[in-house]
C-alpha positions as CSV (number, residue, x, y, z in Angstrom):
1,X,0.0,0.0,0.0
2,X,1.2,3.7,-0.5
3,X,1.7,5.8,2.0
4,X,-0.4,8.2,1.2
5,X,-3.1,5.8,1.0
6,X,-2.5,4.5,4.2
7,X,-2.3,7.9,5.8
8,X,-5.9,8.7,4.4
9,X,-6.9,5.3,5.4
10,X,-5.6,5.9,9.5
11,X,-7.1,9.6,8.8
12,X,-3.4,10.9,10.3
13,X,-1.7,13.8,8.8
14,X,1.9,13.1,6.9
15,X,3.2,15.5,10.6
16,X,1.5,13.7,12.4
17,X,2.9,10.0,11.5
18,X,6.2,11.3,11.0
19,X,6.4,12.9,15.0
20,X,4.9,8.9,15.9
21,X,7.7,7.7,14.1
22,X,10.4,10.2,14.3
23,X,10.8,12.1,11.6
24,X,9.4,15.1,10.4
25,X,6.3,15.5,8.6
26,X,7.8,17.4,5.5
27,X,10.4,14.1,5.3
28,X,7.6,11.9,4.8
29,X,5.7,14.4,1.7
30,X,9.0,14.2,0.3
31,X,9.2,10.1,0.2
32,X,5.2,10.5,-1.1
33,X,5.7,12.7,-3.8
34,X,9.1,11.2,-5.0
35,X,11.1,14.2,-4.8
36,X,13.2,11.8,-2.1
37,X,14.0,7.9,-1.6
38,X,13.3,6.7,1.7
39,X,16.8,5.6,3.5
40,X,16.7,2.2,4.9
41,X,16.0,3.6,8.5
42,X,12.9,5.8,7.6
43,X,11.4,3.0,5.4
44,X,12.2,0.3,8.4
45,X,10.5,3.2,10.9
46,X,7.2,3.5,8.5
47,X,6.8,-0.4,8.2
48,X,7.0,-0.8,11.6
49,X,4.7,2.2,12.1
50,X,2.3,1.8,9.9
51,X,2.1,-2.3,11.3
52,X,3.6,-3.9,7.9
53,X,1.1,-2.3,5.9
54,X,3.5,-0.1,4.1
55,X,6.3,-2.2,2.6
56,X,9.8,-1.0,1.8
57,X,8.6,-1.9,-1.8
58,X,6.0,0.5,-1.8
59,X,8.4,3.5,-0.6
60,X,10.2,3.3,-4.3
61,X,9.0,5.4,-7.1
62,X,10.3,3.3,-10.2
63,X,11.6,5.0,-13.1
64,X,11.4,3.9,-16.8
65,X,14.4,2.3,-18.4
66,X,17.3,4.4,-18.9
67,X,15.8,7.2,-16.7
68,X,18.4,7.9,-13.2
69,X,17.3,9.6,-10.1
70,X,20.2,11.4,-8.7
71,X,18.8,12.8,-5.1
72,X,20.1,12.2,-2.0
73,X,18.4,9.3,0.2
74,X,16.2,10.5,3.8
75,X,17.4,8.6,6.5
């Protein structure tokens, strides 16, 4: 599930999760709107918060062939 779906579905704010989980709310728009990768710590902090409904896998916006992200991963 995405994130963002999950957020609507718990009816909890992006600022909101991210003070539950430690990390700031803007950190987590980021991740949603794929402006930033989620570092392994934030993406093992939302799995655990969000109960194993959001996977690592569903943190990663995938890009088509040939097409590179170069952004610096949120821890």
């Amino acid at each position: 599930m995405k994130l963002n779906i999950w957020l609507i579905k718990e009816n909890k704010t992006a600022e909101d999760f991210g003070f539950e989980i430690g990390y700031t709310g803007s950190a987590l728009t980021r991740v949603i709107t794929g402006t930033r990768q989620a570092g392994p710590k934030l993406a093992q902090a939302i799995f655990e918060g969000t109960r194993g409904e959001v996977t690592p896998n569903d943190l990663f916006k995938f890009m088509p062939p040939g097409q590179w992200v170069l952004d610096k991963e949120v821890d």
